[in-house]
PAMI-934394 format. One line per 8 residues: their letters; for each residue y, z, x of N, C-alpha, C. Coordinates in steps of 0.001 Angstrom, whole numbers, plus 500000, padded with zeros to 6 digits. Layout:
<sites>
a	Y:Z:X:Y:Z:X:Y:Z:X | ...
</sites>
This chain:
<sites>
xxxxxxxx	498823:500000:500841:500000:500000:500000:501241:500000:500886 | 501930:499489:500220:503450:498766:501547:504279:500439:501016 | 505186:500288:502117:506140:501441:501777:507763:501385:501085 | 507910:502580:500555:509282:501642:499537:510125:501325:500102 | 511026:500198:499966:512233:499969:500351:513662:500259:500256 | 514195:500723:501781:515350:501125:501308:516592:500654:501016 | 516910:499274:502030:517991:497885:502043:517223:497192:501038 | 518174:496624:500715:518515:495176:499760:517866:494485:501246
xxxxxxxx	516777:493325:500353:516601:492140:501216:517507:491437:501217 | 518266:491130:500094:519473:489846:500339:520781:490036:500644 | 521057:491622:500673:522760:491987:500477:522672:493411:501309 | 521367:493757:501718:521461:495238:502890:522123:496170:502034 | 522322:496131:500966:522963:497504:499722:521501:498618:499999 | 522335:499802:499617:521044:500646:499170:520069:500698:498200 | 519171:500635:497664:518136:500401:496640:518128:501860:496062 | 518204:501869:494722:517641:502869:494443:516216:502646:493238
xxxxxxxx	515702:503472:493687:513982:503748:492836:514592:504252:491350 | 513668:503075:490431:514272:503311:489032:512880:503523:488213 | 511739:503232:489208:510591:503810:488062:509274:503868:488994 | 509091:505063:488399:507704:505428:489056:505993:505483:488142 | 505378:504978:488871:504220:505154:487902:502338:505233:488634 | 502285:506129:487824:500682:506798:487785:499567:506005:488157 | 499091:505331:489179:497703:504294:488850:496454:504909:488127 | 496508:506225:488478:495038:506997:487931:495530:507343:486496
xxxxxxxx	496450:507497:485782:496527:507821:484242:497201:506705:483644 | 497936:505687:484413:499107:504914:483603:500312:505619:482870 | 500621:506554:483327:501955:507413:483605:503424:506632:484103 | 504121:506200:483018:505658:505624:483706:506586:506615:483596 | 507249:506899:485022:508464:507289:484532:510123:506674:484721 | 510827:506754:484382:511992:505865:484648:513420:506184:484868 | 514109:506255:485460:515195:506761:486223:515515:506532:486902 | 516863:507520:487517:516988:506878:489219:516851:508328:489945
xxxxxxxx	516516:507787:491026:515356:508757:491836:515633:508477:493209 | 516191:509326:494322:517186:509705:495679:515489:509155:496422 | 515999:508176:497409:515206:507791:498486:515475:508581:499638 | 514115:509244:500328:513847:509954:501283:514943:509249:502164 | 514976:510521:503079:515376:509633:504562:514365:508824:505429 | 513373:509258:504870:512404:508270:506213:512274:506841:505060 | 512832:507143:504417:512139:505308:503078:512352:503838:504426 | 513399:504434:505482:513744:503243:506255:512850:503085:507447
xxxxxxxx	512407:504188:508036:511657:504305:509309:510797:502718:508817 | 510088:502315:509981:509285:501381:510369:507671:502021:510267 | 506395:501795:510071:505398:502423:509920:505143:503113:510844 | 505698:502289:512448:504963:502684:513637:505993:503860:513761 | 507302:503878:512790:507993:505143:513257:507607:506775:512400 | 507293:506193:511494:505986:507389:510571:505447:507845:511636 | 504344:506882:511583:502965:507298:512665:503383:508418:513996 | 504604:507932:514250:504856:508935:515429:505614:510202:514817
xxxxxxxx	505993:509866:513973:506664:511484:513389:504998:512263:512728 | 504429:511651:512449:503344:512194:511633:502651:512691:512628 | 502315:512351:514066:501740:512556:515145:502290:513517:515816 | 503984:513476:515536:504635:514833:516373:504363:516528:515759 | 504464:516056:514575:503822:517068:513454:503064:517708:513836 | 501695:517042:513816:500856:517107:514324:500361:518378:514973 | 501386:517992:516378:500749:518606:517854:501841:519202:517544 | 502611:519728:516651:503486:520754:516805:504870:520407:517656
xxxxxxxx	504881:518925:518138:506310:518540:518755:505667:518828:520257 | 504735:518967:520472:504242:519102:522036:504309:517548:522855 | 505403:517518:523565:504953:516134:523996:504145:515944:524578 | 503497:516466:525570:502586:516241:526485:501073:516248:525605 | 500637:516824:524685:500064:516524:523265:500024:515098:522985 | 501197:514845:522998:501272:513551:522082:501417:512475:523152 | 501701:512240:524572:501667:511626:525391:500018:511599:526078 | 499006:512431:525593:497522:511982:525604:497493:511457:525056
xxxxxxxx	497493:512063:523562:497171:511243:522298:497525:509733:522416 | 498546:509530:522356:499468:507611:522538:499062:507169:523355 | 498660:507480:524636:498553:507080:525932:500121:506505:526572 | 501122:507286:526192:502387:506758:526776:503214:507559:527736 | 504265:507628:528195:504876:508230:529173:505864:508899:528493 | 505865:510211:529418:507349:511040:528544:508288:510408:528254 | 508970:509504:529126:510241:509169:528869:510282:507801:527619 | 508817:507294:527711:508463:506382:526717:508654:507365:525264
xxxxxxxx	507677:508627:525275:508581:509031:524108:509547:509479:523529 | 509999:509784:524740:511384:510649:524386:512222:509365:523973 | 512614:508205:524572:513117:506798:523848:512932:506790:522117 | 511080:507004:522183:510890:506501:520846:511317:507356:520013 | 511852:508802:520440:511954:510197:519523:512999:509608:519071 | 513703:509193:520145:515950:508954:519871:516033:508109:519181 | 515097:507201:519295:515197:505975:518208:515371:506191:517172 | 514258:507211:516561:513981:507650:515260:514875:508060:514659
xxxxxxxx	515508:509115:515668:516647:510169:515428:517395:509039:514902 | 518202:507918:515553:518788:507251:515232:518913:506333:514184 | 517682:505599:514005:517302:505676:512269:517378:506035:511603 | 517571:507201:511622:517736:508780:510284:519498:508947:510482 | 520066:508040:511342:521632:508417:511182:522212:509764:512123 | 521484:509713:512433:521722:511176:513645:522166:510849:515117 | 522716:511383:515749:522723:510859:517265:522360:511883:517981 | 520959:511376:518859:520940:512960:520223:521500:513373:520558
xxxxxxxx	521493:514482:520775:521961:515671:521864:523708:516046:521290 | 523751:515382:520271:525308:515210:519596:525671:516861:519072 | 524807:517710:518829:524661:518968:518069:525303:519682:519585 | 524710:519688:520440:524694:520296:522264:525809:519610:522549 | 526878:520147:522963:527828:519733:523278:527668:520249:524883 | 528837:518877:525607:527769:519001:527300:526665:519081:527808 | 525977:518593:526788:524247:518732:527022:523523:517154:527683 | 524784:516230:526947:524552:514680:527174:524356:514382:528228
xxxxxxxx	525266:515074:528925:525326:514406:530455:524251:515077:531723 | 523992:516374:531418:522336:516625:531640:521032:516048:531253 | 521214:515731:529960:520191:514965:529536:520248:513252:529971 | 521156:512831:530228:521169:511763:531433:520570:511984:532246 | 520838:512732:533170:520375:512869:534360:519033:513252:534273 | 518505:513642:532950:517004:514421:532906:516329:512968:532728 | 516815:512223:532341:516378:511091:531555:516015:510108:533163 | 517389:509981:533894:517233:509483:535292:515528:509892:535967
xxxxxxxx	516061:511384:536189:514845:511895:536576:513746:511740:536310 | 513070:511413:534965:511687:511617:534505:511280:509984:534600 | 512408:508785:534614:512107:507882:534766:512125:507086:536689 | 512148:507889:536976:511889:507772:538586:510670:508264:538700 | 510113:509269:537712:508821:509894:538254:508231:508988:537471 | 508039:508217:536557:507283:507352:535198:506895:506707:536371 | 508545:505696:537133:508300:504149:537964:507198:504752:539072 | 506919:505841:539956:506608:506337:540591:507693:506367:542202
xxxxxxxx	508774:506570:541810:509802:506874:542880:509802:507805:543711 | 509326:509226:542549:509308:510804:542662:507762:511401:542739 | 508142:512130:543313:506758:512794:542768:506815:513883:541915 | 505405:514638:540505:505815:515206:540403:506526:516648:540467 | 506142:517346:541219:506560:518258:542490:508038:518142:542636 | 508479:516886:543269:510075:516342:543733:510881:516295:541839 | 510589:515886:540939:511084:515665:539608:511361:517414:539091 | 510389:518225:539376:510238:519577:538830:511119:520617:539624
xxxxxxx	511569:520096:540945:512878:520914:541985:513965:520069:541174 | 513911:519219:541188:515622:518821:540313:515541:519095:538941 | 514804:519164:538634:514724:519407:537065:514937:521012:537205 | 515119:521704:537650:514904:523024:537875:516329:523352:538703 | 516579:522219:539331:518271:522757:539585:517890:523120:541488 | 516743:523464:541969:516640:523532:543528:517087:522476:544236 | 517780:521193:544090:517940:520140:544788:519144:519624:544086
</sites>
């Protein structure tokens, strides 16, 4: 079963849900009815919220599970975030520009630049 839609295919307006109905009783109901925030996510962006759930938000959990790299998810987290109308680290004020640099960091250790040993002294503030 496809998931509901939240844009207009032809005009990108918001859609709103005007009727819902029962397959197991044949139950209609009809109205208008507030679309989730996730109605827009992408499936594969479910799947990863449903997966973060999951493991409790553990990345390293969920970076077995996927077979992907921290900084691969941490991308896909912001994405999401960003889908939902939110912007990272926007709540943390001065937090951005650490989280740059965390971001630098973990992707030097991904390429294999760092080791991780060398990533965990800067990440830690010794270097």
């Amino acid at each position: 079963m496809k998931t509901t839609l939240s844009k207009c295919p032809v005009c990108e307006g918001e859609l709103t849900v005007v009727r819902l109905h029962c397959d197991t009783c044949g139950t209609s109901i009809e109205g208008r009815f507030a679309n989730s925030a996730f109605a827009g996510l992408k499936p594969e962006q479910l799947d990863f919220i449903e997966t973060f759930v999951r493991v409790e938000g553990k990345m390293n959990r969920m970076a077995d599970e996927m077979g992907l790299s921290y900084p691969t998810l941490r991308n896909r987290l912001h994405e999401i975030i960003r889908a939902l109308g939110y912007e990272p680290g926007k709540d943390e004020p001065g937090d951005n520009i650490v989280e740059e640099k965390r971001r630098e960091i973990l992707e030097k250790l991904d390429a294999g630049e760092i080791s991780a040993e060398e990533a965990m002294r800067i990440l830690q503030g010794e270097e």
